[in-house]
C-alpha positions in Angstrom: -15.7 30.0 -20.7 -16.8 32.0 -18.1 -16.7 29.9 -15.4 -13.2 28.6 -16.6 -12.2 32.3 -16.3 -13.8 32.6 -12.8 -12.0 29.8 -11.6 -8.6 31.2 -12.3 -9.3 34.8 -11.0 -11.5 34.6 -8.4 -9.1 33.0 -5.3 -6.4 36.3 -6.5 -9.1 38.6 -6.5 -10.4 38.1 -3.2 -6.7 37.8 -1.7 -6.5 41.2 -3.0 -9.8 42.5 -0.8 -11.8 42.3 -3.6 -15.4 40.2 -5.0 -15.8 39.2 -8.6 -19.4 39.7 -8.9 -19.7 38.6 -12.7 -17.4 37.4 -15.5 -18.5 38.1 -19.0 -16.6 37.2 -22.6 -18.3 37.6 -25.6 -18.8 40.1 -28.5 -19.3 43.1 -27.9 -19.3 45.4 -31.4 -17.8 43.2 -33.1 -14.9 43.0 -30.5 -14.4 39.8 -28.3 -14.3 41.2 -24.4 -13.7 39.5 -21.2 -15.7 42.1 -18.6 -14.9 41.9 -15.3 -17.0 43.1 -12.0 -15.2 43.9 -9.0 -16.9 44.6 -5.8 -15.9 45.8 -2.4 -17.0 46.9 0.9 -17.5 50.8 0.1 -16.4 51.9 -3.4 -14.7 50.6 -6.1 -12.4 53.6 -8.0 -10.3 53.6 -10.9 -7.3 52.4 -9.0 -9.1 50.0 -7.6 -9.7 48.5 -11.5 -5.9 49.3 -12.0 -4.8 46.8 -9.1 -7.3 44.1 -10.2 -5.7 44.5 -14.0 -2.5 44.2 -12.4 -3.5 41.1 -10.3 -5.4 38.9 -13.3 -3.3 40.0 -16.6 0.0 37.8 -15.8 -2.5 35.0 -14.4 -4.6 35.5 -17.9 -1.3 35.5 -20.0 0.1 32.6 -18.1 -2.9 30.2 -18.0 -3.9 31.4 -21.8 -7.6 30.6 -21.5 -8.7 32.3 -24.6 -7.3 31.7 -27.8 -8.3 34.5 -29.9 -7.2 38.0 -29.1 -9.9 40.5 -26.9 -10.4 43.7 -24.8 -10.3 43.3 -20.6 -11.9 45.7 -19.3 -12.0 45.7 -15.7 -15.5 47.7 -14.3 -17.4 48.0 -10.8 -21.1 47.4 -10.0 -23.3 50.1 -10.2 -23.0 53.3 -8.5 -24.1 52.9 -4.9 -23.9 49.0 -4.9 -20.8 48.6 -2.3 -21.2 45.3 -0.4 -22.8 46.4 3.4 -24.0 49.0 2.4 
């Protein structure tokens, strides 16, 4: 599934300035999740994760890739990790 997912976003993500570092969907408390992590040169900041959203959700509901209903949560790497450095 994951690599499915990566497929689709990855090409939009990176036209947008952006890296996915890792794609993740599984449970997480009892909740299906698709986690996303963005990368960047420098620092990745809540609007940042806002433009992503904006970028994969109609891709996501378009292609449909997961049938059953989950959380997208959109996150950077950690702290201090910007590409370059």
């Amino acid at each position: 599934m994951e690599d499915k997912i990566r497929n689709l976003l990855e090409k939009p993500i990176m036209d947008a300035g952006y890296v996915l570092d890792s794609v993740f969907y599984g449970l997480e408390d009892n909740v299906n999740t698709l986690r996303l992590v963005i990368d960047k040169k420098g620092y990745i900041n809540v609007g940042d994760c806002v433009k992503v959203n904006e970028i994969v959700n109609p891709i996501l509901d378009e292609a449909d890739p997961i049938s059953e209903s989950y959380v997208l949560d959109i996150c950077s790497k950690e702290k201090g990790s910007g590409i370059d450095e």
